[in-house]
PyMOL commands that place a pseudoatom at each C-alpha (Angstrom):
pseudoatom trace, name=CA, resn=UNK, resi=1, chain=A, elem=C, hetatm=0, pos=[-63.257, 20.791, -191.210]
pseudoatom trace, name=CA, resn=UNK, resi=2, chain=A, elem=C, hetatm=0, pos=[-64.578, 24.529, -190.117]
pseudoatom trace, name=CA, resn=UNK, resi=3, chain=A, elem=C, hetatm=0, pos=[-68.076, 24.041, -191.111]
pseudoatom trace, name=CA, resn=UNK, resi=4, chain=A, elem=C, hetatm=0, pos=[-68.598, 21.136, -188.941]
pseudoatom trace, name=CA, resn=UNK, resi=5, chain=A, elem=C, hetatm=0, pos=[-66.556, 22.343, -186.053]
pseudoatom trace, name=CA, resn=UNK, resi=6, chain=A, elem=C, hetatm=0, pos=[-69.331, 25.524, -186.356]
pseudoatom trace, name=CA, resn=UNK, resi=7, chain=A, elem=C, hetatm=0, pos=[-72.360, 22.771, -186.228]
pseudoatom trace, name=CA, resn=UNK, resi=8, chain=A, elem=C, hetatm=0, pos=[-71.105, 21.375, -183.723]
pseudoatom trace, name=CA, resn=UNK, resi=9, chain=A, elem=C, hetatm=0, pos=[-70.680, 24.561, -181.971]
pseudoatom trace, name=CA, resn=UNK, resi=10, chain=A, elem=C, hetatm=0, pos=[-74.550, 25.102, -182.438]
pseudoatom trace, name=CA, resn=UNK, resi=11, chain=A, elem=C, hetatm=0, pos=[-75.099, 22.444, -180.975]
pseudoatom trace, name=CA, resn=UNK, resi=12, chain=A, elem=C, hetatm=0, pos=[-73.467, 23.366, -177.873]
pseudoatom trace, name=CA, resn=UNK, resi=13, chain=A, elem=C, hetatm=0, pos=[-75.150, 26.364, -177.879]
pseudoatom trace, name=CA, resn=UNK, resi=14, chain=A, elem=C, hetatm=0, pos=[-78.703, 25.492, -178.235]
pseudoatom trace, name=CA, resn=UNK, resi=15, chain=A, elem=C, hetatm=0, pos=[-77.777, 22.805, -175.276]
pseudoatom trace, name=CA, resn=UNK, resi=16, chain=A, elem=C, hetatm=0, pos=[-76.841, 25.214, -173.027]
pseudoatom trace, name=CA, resn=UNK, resi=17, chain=A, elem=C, hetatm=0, pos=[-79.963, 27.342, -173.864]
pseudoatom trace, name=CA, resn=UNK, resi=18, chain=A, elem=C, hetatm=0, pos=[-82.465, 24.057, -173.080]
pseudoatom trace, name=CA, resn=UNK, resi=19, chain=A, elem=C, hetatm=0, pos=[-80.580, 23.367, -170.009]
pseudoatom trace, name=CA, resn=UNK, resi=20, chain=A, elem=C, hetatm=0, pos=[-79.706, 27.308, -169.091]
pseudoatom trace, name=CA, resn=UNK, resi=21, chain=A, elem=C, hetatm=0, pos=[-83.507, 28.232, -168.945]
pseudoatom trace, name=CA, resn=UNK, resi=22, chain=A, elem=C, hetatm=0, pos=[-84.849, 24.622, -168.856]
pseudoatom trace, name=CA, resn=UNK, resi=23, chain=A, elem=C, hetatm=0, pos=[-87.179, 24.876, -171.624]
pseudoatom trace, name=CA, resn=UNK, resi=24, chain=A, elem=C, hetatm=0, pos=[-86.603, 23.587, -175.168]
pseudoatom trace, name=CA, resn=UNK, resi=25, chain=A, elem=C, hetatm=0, pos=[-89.960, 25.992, -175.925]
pseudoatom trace, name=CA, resn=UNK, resi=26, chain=A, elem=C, hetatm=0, pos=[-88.096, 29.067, -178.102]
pseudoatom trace, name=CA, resn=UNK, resi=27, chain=A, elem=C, hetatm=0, pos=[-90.602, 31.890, -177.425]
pseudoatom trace, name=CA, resn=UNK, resi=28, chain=A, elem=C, hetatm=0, pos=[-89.535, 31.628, -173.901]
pseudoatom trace, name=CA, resn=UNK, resi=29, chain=A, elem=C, hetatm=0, pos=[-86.271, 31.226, -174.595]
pseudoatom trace, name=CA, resn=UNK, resi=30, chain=A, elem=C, hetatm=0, pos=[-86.695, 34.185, -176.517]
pseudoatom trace, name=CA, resn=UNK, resi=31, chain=A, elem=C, hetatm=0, pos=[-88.334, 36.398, -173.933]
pseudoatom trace, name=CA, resn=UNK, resi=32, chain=A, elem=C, hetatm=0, pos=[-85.424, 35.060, -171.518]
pseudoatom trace, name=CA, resn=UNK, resi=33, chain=A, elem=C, hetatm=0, pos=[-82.670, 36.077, -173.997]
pseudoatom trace, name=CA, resn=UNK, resi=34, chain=A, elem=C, hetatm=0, pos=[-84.196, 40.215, -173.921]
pseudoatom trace, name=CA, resn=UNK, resi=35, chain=A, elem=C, hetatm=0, pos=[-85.826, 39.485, -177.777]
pseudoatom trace, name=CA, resn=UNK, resi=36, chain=A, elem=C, hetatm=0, pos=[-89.218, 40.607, -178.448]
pseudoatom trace, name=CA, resn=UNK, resi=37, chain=A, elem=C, hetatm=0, pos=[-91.363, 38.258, -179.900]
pseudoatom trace, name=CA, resn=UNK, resi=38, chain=A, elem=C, hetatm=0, pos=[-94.635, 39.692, -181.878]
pseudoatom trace, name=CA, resn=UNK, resi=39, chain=A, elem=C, hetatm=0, pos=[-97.442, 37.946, -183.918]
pseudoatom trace, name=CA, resn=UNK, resi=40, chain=A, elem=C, hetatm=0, pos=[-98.963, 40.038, -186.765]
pseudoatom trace, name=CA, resn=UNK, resi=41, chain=A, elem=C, hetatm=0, pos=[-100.700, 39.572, -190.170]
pseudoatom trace, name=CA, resn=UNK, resi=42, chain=A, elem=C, hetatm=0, pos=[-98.772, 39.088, -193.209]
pseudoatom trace, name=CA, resn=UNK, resi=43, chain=A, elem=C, hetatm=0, pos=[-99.476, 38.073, -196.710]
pseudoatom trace, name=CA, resn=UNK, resi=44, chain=A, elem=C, hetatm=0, pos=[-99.331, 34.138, -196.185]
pseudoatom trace, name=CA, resn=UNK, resi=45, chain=A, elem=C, hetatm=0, pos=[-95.757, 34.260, -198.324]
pseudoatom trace, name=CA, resn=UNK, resi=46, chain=A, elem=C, hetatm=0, pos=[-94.344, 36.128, -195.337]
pseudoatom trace, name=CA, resn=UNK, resi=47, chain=A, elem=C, hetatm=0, pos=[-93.712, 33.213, -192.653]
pseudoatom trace, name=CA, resn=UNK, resi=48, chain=A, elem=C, hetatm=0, pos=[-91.247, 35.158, -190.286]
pseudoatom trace, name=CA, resn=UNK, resi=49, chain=A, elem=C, hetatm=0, pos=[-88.457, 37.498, -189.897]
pseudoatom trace, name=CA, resn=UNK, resi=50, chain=A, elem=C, hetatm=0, pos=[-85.521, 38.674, -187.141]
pseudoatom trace, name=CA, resn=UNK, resi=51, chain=A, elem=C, hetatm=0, pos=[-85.115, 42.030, -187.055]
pseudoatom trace, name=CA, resn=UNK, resi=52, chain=A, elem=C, hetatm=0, pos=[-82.378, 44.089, -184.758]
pseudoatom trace, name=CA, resn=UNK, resi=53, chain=A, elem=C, hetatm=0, pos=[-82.677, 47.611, -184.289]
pseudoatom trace, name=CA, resn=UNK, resi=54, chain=A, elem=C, hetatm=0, pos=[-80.302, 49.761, -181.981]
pseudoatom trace, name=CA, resn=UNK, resi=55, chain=A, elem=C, hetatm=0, pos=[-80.398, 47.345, -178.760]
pseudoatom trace, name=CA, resn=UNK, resi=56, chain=A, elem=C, hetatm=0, pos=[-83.984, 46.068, -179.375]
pseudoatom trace, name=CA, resn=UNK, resi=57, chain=A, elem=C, hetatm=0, pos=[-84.331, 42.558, -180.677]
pseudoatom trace, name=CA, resn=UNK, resi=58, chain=A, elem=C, hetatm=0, pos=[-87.427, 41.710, -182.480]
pseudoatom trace, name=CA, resn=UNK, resi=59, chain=A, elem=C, hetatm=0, pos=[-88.820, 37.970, -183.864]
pseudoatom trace, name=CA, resn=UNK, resi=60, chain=A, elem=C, hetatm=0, pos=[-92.102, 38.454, -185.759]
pseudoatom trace, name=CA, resn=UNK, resi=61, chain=A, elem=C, hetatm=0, pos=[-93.999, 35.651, -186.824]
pseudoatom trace, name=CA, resn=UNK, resi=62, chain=A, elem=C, hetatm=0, pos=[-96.856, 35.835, -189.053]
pseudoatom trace, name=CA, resn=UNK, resi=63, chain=A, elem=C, hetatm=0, pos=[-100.026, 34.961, -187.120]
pseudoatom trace, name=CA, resn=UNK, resi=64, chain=A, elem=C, hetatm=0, pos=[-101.910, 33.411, -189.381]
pseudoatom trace, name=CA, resn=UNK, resi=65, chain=A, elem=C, hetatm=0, pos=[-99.570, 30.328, -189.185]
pseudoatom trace, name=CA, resn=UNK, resi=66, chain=A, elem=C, hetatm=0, pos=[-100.672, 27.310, -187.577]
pseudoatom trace, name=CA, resn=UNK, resi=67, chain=A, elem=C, hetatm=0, pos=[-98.961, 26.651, -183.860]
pseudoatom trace, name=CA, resn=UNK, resi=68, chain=A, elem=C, hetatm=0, pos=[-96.872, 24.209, -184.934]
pseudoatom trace, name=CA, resn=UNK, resi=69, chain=A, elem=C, hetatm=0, pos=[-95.799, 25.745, -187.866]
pseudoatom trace, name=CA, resn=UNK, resi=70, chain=A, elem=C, hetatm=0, pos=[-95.930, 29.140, -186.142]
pseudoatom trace, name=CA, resn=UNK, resi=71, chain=A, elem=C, hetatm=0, pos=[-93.399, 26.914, -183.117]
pseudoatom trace, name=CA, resn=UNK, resi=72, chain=A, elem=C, hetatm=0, pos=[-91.379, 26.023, -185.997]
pseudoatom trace, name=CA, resn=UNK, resi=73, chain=A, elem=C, hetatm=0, pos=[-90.450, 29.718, -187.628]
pseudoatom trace, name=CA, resn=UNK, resi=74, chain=A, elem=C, hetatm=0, pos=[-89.394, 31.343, -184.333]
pseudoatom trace, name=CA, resn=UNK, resi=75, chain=A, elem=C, hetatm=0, pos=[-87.733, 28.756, -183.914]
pseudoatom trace, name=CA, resn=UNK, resi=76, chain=A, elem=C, hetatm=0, pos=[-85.556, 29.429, -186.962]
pseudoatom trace, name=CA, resn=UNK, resi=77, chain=A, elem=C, hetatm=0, pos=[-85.646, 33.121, -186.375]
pseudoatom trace, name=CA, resn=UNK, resi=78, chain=A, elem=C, hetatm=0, pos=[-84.187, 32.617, -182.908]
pseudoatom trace, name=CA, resn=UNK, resi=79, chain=A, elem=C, hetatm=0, pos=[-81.128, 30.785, -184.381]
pseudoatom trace, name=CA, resn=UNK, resi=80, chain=A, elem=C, hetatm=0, pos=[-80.545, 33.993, -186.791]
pseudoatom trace, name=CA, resn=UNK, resi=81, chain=A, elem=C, hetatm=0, pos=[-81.123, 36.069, -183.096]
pseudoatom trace, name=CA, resn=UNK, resi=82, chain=A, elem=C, hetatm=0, pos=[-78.525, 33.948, -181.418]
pseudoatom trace, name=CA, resn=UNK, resi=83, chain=A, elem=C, hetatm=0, pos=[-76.377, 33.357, -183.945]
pseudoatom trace, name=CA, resn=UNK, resi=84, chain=A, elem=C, hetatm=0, pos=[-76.779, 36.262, -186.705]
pseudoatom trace, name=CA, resn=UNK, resi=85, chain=A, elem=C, hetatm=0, pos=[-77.353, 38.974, -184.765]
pseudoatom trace, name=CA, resn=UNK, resi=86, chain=A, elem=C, hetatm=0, pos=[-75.257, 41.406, -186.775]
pseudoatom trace, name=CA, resn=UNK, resi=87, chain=A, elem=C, hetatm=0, pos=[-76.619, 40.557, -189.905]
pseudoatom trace, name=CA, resn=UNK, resi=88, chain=A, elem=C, hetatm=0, pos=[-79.717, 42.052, -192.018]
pseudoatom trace, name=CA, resn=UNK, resi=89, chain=A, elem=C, hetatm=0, pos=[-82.979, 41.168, -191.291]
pseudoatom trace, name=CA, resn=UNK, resi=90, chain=A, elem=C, hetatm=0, pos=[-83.901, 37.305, -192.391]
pseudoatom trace, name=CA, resn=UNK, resi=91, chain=A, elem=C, hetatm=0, pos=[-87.260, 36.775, -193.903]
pseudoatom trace, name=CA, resn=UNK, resi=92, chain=A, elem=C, hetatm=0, pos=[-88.797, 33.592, -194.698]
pseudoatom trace, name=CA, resn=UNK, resi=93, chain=A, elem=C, hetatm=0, pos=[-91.133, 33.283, -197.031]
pseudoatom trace, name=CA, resn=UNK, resi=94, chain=A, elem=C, hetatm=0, pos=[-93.681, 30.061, -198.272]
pseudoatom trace, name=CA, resn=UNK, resi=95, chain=A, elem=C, hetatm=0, pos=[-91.317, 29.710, -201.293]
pseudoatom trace, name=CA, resn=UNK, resi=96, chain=A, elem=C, hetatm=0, pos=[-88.029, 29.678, -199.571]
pseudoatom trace, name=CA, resn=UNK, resi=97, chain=A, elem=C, hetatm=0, pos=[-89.051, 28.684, -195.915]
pseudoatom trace, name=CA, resn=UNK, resi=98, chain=A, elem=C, hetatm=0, pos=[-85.856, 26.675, -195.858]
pseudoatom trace, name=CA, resn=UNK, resi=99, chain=A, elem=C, hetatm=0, pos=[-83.646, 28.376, -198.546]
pseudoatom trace, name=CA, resn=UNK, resi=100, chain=A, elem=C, hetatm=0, pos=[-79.952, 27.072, -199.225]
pseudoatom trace, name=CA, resn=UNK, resi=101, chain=A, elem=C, hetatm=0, pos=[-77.511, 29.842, -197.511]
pseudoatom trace, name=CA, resn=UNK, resi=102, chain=A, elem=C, hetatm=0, pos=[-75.256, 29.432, -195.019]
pseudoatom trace, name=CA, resn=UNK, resi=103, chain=A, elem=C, hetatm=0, pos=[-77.189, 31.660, -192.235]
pseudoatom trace, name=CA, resn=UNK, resi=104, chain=A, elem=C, hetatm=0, pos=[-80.380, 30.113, -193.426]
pseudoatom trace, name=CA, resn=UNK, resi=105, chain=A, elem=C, hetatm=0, pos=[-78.351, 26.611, -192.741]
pseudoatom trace, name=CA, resn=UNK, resi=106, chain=A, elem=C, hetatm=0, pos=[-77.564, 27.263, -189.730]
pseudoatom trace, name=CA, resn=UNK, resi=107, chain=A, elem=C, hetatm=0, pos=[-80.651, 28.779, -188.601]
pseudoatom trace, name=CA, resn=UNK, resi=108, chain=A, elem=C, hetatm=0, pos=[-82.333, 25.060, -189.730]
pseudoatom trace, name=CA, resn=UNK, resi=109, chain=A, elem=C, hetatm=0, pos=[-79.619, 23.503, -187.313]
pseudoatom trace, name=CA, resn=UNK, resi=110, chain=A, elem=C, hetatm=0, pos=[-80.695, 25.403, -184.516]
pseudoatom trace, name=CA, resn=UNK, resi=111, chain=A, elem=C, hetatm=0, pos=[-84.179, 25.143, -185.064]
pseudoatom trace, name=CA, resn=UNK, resi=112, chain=A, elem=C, hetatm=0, pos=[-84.080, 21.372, -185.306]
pseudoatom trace, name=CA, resn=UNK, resi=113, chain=A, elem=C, hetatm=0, pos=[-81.259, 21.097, -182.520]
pseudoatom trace, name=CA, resn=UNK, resi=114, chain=A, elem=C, hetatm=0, pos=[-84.237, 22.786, -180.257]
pseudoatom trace, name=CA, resn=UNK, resi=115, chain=A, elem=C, hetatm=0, pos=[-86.940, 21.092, -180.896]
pseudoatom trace, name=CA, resn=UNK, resi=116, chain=A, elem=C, hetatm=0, pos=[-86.368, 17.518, -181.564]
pseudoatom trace, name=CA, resn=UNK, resi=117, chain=A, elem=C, hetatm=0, pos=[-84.395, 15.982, -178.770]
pseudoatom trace, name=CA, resn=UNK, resi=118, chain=A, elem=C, hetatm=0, pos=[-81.892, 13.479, -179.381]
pseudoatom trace, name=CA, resn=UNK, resi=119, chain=A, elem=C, hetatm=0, pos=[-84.214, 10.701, -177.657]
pseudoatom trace, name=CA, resn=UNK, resi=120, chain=A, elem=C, hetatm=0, pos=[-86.951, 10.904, -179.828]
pseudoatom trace, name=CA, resn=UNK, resi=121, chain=A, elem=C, hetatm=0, pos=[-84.908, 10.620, -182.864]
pseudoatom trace, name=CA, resn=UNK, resi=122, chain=A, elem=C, hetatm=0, pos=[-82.872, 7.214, -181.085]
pseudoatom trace, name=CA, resn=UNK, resi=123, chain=A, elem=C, hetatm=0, pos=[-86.535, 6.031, -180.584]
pseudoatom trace, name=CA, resn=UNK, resi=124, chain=A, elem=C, hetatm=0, pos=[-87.957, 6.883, -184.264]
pseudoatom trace, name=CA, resn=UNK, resi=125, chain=A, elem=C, hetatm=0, pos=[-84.728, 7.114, -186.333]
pseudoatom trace, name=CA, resn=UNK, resi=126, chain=A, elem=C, hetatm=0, pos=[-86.040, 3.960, -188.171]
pseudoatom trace, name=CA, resn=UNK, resi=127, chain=A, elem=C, hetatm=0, pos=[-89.421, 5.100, -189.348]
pseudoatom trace, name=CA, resn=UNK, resi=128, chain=A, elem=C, hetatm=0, pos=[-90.076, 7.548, -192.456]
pseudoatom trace, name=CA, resn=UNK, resi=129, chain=A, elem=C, hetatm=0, pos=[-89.200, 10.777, -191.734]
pseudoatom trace, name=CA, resn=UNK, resi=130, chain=A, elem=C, hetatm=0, pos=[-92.764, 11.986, -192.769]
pseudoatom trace, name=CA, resn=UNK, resi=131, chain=A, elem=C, hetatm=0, pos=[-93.759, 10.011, -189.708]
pseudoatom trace, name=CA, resn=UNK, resi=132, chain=A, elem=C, hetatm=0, pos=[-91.494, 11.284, -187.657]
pseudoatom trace, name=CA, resn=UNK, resi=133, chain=A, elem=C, hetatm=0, pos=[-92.361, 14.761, -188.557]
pseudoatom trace, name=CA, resn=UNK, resi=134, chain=A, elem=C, hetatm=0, pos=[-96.182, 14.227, -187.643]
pseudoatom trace, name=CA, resn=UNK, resi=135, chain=A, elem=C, hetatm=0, pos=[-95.266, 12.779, -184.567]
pseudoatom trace, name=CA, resn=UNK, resi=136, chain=A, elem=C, hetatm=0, pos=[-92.948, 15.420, -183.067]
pseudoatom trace, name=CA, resn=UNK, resi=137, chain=A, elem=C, hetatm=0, pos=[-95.193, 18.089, -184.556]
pseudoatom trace, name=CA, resn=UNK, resi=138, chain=A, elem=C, hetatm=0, pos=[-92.380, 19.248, -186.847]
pseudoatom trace, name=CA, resn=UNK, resi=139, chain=A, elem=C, hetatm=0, pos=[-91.976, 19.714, -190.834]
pseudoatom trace, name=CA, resn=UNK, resi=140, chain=A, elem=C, hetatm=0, pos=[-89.467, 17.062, -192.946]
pseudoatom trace, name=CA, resn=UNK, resi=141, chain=A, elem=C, hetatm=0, pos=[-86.918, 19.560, -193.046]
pseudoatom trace, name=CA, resn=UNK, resi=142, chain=A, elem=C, hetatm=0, pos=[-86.102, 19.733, -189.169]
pseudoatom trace, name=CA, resn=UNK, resi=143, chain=A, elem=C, hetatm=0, pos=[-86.480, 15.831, -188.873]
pseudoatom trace, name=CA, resn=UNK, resi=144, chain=A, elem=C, hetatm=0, pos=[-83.716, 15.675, -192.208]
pseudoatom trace, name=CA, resn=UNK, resi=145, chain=A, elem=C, hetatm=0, pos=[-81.880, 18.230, -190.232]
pseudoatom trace, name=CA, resn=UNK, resi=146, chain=A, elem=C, hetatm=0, pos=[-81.965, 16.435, -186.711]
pseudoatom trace, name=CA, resn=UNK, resi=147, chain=A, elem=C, hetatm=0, pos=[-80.786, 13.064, -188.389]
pseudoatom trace, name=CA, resn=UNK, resi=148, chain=A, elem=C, hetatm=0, pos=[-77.805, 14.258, -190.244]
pseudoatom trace, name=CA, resn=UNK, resi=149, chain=A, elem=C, hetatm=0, pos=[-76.129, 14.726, -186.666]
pseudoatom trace, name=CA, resn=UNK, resi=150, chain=A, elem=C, hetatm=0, pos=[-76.487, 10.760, -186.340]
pseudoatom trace, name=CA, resn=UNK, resi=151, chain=A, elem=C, hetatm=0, pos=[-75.128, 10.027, -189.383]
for i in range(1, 151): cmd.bond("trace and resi %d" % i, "trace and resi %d" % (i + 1))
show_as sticks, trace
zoom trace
């Protein structure tokens, strides 16, 4: 099956990034991959977009999120960077933070992948996954994300 051959090809690739630059923290990751990262005011629709122009790489995350949630979009935005990089710009907005779309998709994968490690799903995996969102800091969507790769 391609599609999960290519999730499990994200995988890889967000494991190599934690262990490559030892961080599982995507605005460094980010600044260690060359791609700008810059906070500014937007409407509070605007969450987030990745942006490439010329040889310049650009994540820009509405500042007026909250750090977790702010953690959470460049997260996302640096799967479109790693893995979209050719394609148009990728907003997301409060009404379509995690819209259905392939590159959308597999932007969630990556952000998950990143920030929820394996062990701390083995350790909650039982418990709602509202409560495992609050404790790892994370929305439902990354923890639904994160557990379908145990299923």
């Amino acid at each position: 099956m391609q599609e999960e051959r290519y999730i499990k090809k994200i995988y890889k690739k967000v494991k190599h990034l934690i262990k490559e630059h030892e961080t599982r923290d995507p605005q460094k990751i980010a600044e260690y991959l060359g791609i700008n990262v810059v906070f500014k005011t937007y409407s509070v629709n605007t969450k987030g977009f990745f942006v490439k122009t010329l040889r310049n790489k650009f994540i820009v995350v509405n500042n007026r999120l909250s750090e977790d949630e702010a953690k959470i979009v460049l997260a996302h935005e640096l799967g479109h960077a790693v893995l979209h990089s050719s394609a148009p710009i990728h907003f997301i907005r409060e009404y379509t933070l995690f819209p259905v779309g392939n590159y959308e998709e597999e932007a969630n994968i990556f952000a998950a992948e990143l920030l929820i490690d394996d062990s701390d799903i083995e350790e909650l995996k039982y418990y709602p996954t509202s409560h495992i969102a609050a404790v790892l800091g994370v929305n439902e969507n990354l923890v639904k994300y994160k557990l379908l790769k145990f299923l």
